[in-house]
ZAMARGU-4260 file (C-alpha; in steps of 0.2 Angstrom, whole numbers, plus 5000, padded with zeros to 4 digits):
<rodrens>
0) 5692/5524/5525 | 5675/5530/5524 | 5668/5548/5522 | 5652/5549/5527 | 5638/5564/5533
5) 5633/5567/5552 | 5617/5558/5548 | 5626/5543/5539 | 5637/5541/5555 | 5623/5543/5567
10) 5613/5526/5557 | 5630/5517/5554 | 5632/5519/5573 | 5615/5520/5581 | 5601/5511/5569
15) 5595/5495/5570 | 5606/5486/5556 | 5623/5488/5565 | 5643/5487/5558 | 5644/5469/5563
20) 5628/5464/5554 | 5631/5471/5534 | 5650/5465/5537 | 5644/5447/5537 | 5653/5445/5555
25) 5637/5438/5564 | 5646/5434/5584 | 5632/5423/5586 | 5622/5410/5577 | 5605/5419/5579
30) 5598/5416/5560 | 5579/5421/5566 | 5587/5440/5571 | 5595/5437/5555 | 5581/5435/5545
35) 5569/5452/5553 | 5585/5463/5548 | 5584/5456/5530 | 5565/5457/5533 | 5567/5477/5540
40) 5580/5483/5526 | 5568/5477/5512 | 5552/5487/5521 | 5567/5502/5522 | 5570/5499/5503
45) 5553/5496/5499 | 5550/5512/5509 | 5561/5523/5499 | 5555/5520/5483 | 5537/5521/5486
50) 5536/5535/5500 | 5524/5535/5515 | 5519/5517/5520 | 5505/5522/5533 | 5505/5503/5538
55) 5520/5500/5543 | 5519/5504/5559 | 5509/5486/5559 | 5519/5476/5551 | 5534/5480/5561
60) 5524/5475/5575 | 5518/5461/5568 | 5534/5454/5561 | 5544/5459/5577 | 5546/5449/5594
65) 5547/5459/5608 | 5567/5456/5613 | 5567/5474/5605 | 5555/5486/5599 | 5559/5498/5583
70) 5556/5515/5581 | 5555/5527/5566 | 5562/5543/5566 | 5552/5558/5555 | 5564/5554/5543
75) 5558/5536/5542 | 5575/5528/5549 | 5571/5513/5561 | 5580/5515/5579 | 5578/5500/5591
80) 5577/5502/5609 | 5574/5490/5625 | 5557/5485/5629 | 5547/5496/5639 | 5559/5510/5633
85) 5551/5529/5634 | 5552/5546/5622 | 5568/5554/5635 | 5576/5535/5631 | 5575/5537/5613
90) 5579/5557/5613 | 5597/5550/5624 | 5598/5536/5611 | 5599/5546/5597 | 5611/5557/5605
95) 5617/5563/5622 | 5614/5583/5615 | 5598/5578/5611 | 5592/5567/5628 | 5598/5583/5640
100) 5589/5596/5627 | 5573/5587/5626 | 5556/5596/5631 | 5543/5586/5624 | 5539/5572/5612
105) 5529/5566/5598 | 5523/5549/5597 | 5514/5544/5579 | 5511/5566/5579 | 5502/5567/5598
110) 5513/5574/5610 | 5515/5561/5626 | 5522/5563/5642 | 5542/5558/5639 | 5537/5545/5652
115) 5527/5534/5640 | 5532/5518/5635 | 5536/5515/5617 | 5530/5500/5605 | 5535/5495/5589
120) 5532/5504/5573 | 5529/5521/5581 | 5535/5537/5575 | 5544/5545/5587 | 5548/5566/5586
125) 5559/5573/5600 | 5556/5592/5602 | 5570/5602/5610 | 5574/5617/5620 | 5590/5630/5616
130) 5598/5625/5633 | 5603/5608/5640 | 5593/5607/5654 | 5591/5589/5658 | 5578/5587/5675
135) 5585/5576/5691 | 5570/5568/5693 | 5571/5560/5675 | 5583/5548/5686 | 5569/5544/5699
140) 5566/5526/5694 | 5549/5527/5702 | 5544/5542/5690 | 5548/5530/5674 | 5557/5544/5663
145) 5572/5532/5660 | 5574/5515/5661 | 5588/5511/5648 | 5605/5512/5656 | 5613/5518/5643
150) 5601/5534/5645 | 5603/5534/5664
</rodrens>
């Protein structure tokens, strides 16, 4: 059994170093993914114990291929999306609540259109409205607003 907060449910299930990973159960033989997560939970470490690291955001993308690209929330948690992934991606990713609520967004602390791609090592800030109202043509392929399935 585990007891855990929302927030430790929410990284346990959605960050970057999934269940499978810290249980040792690998399904493949992929030592090179292996390696950045080892890489990624030292920065997170290294993170914690000496605050703000302003060049992070380079190193991930420096260290990282592009298979998948990892964001930090505001509170410095690392969530990886899909390539070419955009803020209303990200908002869904964190949670469904969150995607339908979104208004705007905040990438490294300007506010983009929610139809922006997304690289590695940005900071990405969802601002959100009291109601759900999600937009029909976030589903307009054309438009880009989404274009993870998972988020669709």
């Amino acid at each position: 059994m585990q007891i855990r907060t929302q927030e430790m449910h929410e990284e346990a299930e959605l960050g970057v170093c999934a269940h499978w990973a810290y249980k040792g159960d690998t399904l493949t033989d992929n030592s090179a993914y292996d390696r950045k997560v080892t890489w990624l939970r030292q920065v997170l470490e290294w993170q914690e114990e000496l605050g703000d690291l302003g060049s992070l955001g380079d190193s991930l993308r420096r260290e990282f291929d592009q298979e998948r690209i990892y964001l930090l929330t505001p509170e410095g948690h690392v969530v990886d999306l899909a390539p070419g992934a955009t803020p209303l991606d990200y908002a869904y990713r964190i949670h469904t609540e969150v995607g339908h609520r979104c208004r705007a967004a905040r990438v490294d602390g300007r506010i983009v259109p929610l139809n922006t791609p997304l690289e590695t090592g940005q900071k990405v800030e969802i601002l959100t409205g009291d109601q759900e109202e999600p937009a029909s043509s976030w589903l307009n392929p054309n438009l880009g607003y989404l274009t993870t399935p998972r988020a669709r």
